[in-house]
N, C-alpha and C positions, 0 to 999 in steps of 0.2 A: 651647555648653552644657557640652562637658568641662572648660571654667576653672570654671565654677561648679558643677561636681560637685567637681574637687578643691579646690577652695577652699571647699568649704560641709563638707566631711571632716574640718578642721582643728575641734581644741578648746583653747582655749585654755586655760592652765590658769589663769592670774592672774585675778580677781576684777575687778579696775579694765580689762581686757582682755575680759574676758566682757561686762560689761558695756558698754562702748565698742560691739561687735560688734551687742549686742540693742539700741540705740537706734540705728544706723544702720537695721537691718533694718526697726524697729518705724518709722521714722520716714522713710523710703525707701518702705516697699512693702505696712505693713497699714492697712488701716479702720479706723478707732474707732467704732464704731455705740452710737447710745443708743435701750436698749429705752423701749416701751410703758408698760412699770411705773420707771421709772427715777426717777419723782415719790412713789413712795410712800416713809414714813420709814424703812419696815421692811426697803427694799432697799439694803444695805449697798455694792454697786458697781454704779452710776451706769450703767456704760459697758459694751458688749460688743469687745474686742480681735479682730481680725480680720485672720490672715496668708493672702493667698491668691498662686499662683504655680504655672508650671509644672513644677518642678524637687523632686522628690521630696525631694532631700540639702537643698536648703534647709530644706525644712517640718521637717526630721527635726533639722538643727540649730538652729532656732527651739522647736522642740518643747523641746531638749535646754538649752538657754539658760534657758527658763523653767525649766523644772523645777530644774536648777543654781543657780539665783542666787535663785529664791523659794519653791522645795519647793513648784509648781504643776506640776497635773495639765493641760494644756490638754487640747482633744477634737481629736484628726487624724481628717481626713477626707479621703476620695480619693473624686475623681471621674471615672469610668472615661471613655475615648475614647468617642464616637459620632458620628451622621450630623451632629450638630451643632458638635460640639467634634473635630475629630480626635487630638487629643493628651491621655494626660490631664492632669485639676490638682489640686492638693493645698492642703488647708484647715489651717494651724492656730487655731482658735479658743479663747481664753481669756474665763472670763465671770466668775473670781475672784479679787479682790485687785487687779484693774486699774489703780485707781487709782494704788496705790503701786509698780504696772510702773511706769506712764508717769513718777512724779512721779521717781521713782529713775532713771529714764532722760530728765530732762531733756522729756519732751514736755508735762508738765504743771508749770507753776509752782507756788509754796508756797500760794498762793489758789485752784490748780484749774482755773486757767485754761491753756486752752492756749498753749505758748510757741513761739515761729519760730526758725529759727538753728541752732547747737548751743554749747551749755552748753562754755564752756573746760576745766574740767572734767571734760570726758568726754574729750578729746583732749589731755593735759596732757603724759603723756610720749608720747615715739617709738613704741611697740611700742602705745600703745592708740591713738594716729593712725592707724596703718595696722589697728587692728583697724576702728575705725569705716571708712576706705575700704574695705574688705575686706566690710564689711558696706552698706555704701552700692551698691558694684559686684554682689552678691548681690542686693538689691532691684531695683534698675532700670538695671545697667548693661551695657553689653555690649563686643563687642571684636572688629576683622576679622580674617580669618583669615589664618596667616602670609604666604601668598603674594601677597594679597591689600595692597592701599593701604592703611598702618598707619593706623588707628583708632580711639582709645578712649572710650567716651562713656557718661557716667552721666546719667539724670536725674532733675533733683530736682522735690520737691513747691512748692515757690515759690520767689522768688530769696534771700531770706537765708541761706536751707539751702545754696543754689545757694555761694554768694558763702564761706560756713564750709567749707563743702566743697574748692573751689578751694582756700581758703589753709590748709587740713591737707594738700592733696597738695604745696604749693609749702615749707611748712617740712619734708615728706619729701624736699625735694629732687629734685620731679618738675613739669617746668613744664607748668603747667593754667590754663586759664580757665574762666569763665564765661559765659554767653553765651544769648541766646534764642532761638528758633527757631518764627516765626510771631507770637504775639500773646501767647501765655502758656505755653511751653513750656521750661520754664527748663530748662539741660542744665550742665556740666561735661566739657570736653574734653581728653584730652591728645593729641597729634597727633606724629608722628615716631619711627620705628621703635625707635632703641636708648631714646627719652623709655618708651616702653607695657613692653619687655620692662622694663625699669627698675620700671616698675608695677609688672606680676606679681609678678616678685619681690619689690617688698618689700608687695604682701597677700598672699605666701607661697606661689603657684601654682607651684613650682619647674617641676614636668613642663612644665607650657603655658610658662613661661619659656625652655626647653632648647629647647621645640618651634616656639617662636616665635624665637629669634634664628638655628636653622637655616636657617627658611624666610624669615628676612629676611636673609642671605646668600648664599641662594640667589637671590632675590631681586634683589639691588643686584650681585649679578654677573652672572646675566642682563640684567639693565638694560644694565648697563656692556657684557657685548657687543655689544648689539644697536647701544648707542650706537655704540661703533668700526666694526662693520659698516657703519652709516650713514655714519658720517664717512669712511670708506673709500671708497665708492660715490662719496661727494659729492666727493673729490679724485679719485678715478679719471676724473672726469665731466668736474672741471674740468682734468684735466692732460690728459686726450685734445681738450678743445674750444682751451687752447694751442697745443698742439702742430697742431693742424690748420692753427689761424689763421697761427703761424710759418710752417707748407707754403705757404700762399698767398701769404704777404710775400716768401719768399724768391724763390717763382718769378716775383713782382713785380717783383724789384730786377734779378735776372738780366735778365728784359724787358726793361727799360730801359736798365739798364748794360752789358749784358753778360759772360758769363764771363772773358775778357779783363780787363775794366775793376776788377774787384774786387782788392784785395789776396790775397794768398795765404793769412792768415789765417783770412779772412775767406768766401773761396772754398770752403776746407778745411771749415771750418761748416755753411756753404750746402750745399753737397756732401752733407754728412754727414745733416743734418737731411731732405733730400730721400728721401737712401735708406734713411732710418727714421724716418719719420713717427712711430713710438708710441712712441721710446727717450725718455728724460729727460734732461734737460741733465746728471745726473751721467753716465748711458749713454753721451752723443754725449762728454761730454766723457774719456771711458774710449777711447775708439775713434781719438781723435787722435794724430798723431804727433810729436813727446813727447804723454803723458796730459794734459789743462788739469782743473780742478777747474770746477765747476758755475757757478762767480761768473763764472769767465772765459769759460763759456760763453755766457753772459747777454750777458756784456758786448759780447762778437763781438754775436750777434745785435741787441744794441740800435744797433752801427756802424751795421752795415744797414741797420737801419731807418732811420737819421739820413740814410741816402744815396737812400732812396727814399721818402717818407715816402706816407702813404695821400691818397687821389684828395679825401677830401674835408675840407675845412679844413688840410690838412698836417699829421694829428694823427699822434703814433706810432702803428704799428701795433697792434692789441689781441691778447693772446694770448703777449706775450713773457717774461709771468713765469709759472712756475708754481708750484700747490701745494708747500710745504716746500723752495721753493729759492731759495740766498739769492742776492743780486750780487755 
């Protein structure tokens, strides 16, 4: 709700950007209702316009859009909290000159009919593309929170809105789709943390943009420990289940051959590995006399194994290499 309080605070000043902003809004998130008397000749507008929504700074810059762009009074109305509604909502209603809202905003064509899509027209430059998104994310869209699985999702009143929408965010250089959800819920997604702050900022939300690429750094660096952590456990896990198995190879081979019968080399190894079961072949290989490097430690221990090989099929022993260590 605070992206769409500071972004409903914004006024545009250009004329072709105001306008962009009120047929998003108007065509996103109000009713057109037609009265009772709307057959009589005498009634000059057909239609009653209808903005309703939770968000007081909307109502107030729909209010402010009409009055700007057509010297219209609408009627604001607030509707307070109770046992039925907990939150409250807010009305802007307009019941004069409607038709020339809509037709000037694309929602009605030159015959009066109503039209789907959006009028190229209304999104022609850059800065009135991102006012219509800007006013489209106002009416029905919303956005997860930083810390939270990035998010962003509008939705629209049917798919060609759906479909104009997507390709005004994609020539801003924000990749979106389209998309359904269920049977007729047509929506507009962008998905991926630095793609949504990219959003923000260009419908002008700077605060929620700062406050959004914090918590998505925060974010992708907790990830990233948690990951290492994991992957850390996960070698620690497998260089201790190694290293065991080598203990039980080597006291294999001893069995059989004898301390006698092995090389010195090779002895030296064996020896070593025994009386520390949890060092690492760069450890064991630190503790010889000259020092051997990790490869050659490997390599002793694969002789070994070659001299005694396991009880069943004669396969090499399991356990002789481990985690991050090379031959």
């Amino acid at each position: 709700m605070r992206v769409k309080e500071e972004l409903a605070a914004l006024r545009p000043a250009a004329p072709a950007e105001r306008r962009a902003l009120l047929a998003a809004l108007l065509r996103f998130a109000a009713t057109l209702r037609i009265g009772r008397d709307a057959i009589l000749p005498t009634d000059r507008s057909r239609f009653t316009l209808v903005l309703a929504g939770g968000s007081g700074g909307v109502a107030r810059l729909a209010f402010w859009l009409l009055h700007a762009g057509y010297g219209v009074r609408a009627d604001f109305r607030v509707r307070e909290a109770g046992a039925l509604a907990p939150r409250s909502s807010y009305e802007v209603v307009l019941a004069e000159r409607v038709e020339q809202v809509l037709t000037d905003t694309g929602i009605l064509d030159a015959a009066g009919r109503l039209s789907f899509g959006v009028s190229g027209g209304l999104v022609r430059s850059r800065d009135a593309a991102a006012c219509f998104v800007r006013g489209a994310f106002l009416g029905r869209g919303s956005v997860s929170g930083p810390t939270r699985e990035p998010h962003l999702e509008i939705g629209a009143p049917e798919e060609r809105t759906a479909a104009a929408l997507a390709a005004a965010l994609v020539r801003l250089g924000l990749p979106a789709r389209a998309s359904v959800r269920g049977t007729d819920q047509h929506r507009v997604v962008v998905k991926g943390g630095e793609a949504i702050g990219r959003a923000l900022l260009t419908m002008g939300a700077q605060s929620a943009y700062l406050a959004w690429e914090d918590g998505r750094i925060r974010r992708e660096v907790r990830g990233e420990a948690v990951r290492l952590a994991n992957a850390d456990q996960a070698n620690l896990r497998r260089s201790v289940a190694a290293a065991m198995s080598q203990v039980v190879a080597v006291e294999r081979v001893v069995g059989q051959q004898g301390w006698e019968r092995l090389p010195a080399d090779l002895a030296a190894v064996a020896a070593l590995r025994l009386a520390h079961p949890d060092a690492s072949l760069a450890e064991l290989g630190a503790l010889l006399d000259p020092p051997r490097s990790k490869g050659a430690v490997l390599a002793r221990l694969r002789r070994l194994a070659s001299m005694a090989p396991a009880e069943a099929g004669g396969e090499e022993w399991p356990g002789t290499t481990q985690p991050g260590e090379d031959a």
